[in-house]
C-alpha positions as CSV (number, residue, x, y, z in Angstrom):
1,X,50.6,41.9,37.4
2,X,49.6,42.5,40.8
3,X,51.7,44.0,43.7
4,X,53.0,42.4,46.3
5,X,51.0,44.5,48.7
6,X,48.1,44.0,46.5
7,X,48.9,40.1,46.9
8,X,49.3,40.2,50.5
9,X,45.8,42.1,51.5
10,X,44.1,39.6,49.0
11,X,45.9,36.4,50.9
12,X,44.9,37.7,54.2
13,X,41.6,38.6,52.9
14,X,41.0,35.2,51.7
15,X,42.4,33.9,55.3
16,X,39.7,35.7,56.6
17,X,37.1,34.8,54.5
18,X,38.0,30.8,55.1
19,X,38.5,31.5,58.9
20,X,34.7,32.7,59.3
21,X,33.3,30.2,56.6
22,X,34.6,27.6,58.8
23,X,33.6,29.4,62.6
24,X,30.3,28.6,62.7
25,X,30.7,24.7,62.1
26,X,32.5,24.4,64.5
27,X,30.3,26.5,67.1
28,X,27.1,24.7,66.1
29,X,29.2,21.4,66.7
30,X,30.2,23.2,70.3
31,X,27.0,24.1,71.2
32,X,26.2,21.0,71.8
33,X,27.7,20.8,74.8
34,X,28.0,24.2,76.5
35,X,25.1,26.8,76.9
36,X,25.4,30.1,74.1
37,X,26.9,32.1,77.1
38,X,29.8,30.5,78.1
39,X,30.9,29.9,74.3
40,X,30.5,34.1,74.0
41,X,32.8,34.0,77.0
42,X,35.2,31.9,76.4
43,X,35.1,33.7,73.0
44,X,35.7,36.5,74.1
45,X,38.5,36.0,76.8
46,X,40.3,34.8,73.6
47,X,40.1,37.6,72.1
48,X,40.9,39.9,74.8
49,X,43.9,38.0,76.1
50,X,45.4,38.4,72.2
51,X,44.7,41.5,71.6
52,X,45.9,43.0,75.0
53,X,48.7,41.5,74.4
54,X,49.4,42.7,71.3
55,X,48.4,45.9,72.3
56,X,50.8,45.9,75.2
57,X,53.3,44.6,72.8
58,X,53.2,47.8,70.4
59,X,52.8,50.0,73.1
60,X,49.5,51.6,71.8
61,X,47.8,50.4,75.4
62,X,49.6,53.6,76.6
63,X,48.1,55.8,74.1
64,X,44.3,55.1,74.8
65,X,42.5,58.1,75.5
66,X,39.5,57.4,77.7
67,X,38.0,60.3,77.9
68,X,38.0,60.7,74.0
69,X,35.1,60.3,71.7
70,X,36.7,57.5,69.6
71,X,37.2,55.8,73.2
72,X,33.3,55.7,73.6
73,X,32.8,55.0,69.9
74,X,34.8,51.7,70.2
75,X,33.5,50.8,73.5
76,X,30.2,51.3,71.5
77,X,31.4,49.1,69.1
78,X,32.5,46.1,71.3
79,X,29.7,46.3,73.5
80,X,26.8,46.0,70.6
81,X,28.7,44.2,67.5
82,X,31.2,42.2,69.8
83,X,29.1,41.1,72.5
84,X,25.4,41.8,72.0
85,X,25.6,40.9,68.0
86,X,28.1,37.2,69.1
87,X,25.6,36.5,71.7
88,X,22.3,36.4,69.2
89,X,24.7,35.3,66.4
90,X,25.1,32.5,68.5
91,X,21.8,32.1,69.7
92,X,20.6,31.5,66.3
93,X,22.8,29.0,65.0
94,X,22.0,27.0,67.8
95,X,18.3,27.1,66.8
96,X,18.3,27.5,63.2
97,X,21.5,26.3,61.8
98,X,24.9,27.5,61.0
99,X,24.3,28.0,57.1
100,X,20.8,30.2,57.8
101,X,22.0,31.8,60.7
102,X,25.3,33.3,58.8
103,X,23.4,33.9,55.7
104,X,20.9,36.4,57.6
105,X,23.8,38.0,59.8
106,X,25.8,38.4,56.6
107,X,22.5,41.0,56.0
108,X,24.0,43.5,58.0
109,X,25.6,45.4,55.2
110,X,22.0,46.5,54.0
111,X,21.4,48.4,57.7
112,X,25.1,49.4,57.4
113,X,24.4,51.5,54.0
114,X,21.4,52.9,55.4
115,X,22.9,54.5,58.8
116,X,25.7,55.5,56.6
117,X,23.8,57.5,54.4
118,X,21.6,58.8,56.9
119,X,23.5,58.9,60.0
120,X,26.8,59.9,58.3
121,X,25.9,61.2,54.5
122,X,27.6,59.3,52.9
123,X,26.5,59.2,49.5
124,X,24.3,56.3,47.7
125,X,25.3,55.5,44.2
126,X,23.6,52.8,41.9
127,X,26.2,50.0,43.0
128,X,25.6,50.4,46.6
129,X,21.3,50.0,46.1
130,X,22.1,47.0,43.8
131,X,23.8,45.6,46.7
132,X,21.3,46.4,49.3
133,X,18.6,44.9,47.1
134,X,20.4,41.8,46.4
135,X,20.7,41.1,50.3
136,X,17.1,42.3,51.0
137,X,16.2,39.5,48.1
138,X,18.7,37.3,49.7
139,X,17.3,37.5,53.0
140,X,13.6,37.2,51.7
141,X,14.5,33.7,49.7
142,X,16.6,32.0,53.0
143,X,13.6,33.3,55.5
144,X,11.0,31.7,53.2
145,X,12.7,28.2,54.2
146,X,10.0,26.1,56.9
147,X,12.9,23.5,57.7
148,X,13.0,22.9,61.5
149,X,10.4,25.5,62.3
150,X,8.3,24.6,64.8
151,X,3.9,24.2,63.8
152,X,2.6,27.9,65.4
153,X,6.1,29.6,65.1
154,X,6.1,32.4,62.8
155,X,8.9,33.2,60.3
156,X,10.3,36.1,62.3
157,X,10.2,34.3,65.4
158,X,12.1,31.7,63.9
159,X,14.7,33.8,62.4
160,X,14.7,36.5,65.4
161,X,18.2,35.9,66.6
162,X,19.7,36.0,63.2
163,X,17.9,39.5,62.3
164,X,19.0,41.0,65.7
165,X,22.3,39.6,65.4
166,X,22.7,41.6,61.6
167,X,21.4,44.6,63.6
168,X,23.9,45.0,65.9
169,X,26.6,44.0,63.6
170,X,25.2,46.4,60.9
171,X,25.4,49.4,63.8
172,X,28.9,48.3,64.4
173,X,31.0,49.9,61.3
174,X,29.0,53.2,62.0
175,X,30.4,53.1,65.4
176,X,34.0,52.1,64.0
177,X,33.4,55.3,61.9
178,X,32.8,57.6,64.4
179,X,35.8,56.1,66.4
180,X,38.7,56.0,63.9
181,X,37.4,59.5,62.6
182,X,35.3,61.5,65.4
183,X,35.9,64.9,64.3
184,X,34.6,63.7,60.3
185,X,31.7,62.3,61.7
186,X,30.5,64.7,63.6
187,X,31.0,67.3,61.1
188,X,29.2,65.1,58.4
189,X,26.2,64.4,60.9
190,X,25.8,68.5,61.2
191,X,26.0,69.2,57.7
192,X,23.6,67.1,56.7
193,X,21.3,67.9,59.7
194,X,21.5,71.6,58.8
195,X,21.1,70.2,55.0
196,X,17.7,68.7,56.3
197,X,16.3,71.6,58.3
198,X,17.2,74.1,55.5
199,X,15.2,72.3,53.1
C-alpha cells in the first residue's frame, strides 16, 4: 500500500505530466494568431505575476541573496531554459508541429546526463546509458520524418529549433544544481578537475 505522501507526489506528478501533454496543443492552435514572441511574453508575465506572488506570500522574496552564487545560478537558469529554451521551443512547434517539436525537446535529458557527469561527476551507471541511448534512437527515428519539410531544406534545418530548444533545456537542471547546492557543486567540479589533471 502506498503512502499518502507517496500518493500525493504521484497525483501531482501525473497533473503535471497531463498539464504539458496538453500545452503545446493549445500553443500551436495560438500561434496562429500571435507571432512566437508575444506568446513567450505573455507566457512569461504569467508566470512571473504567480510566482511573485507566491513568493511575496511566504515571505522567501525577503530572503533572496543577490549577490550569492545560487542567485546567478537561477538567473542562469531562467534566462537560458525559461526564456531562450520557450522561445525556440516555440519556434519549432510553429514550424514543425507540436507532437515533433516536444518529442525532440523532450531529448534534453541525454545533454543533461552528459553535463552532469562531466561538468558535475556525477556518476554514470548502466540505467542512465540505456536511457541516453533510447532518446539518441528516439530522436534519430522522429528526425528521419520528411512530412512538411520543405524540397532543399535539410533535416537539421528543419528540426533546428527543436534541437536548440533541448539544449538550453538540457543546460537548465545543471544550472538548478549549481543553484540549490553551490558549495556541492563547486566542490564536485574541482575534484574531478584535479581527478583529470592527476591522471
Amino acid at each position: 500500500m502506498l503512502s499518502s505522501n507517496l500518493q500525493t507526489g504521484m497525483a501531482y506528478a501525473l497533473a503535471a505530466g497531463v498539464l504539458w501533454g496538453v500545452s503545446p496543443l493549445i500553443l500551436k492552435r495560438a500561434l496562429k494568431y500571435i507571432r512566437v514572441g508575444t506568446a513567450t511574453l505573455v507566457q512569461q508575465k504569467f508566470s512571473i505575476i504567480l510566482l511573485a506572488g507566491l513568493g511575496f506570500y511566504s515571505g522567501e522574496v525577503w530572503q533572496i541573496d543577490f549577490t550569492g552564487r545560487a542567485f546567478w545560478a537561477f538567473f542562469l537558469a531562467g534566462a537560458v531554459g525559461a526564456s531562450f529554451g520557450k522561445v525556440f521551443y516555440y519556434k519549432g512547434i510553429d514550424r514543425v508541429g507540436a507532437s515533433k517539436a516536444t518529442s525532440v525537446k523532450n531529448s534534453s535529458p541525454f545533454l543533461t546526463a552528459i553535463l552532469a557527469v562531466v561538468c558535475l561527476g556525477e556518476a554514470l551507471n548502466g540505467y542512465i546509458l540505456a536511457g541516453v541511448a533510447l532518446i539518441v534512437f528516439g530522436i534519430i527515428v522522429i528526425t528521419q520524418t520528411s512530412a512538411g519539410r520543405e524540397p532543399g531544406v535539410s533535416r537539421l534545418q528543419y528540426f533546428l529549433f527543436p534541437i536548440v530548444s533541448a539544449f538550453c533545456f538540457g543546460v537548465n537542471p545543471i544550472f538548478k544544481k549549481i543553484g540549490i547546492n553551490p558549495d556541492s557543486a563547486v566542490e564536485d567540479s574541482r575534484r574531478l578537475t584535479e581527478g583529470g589533471n592527476g591522471g
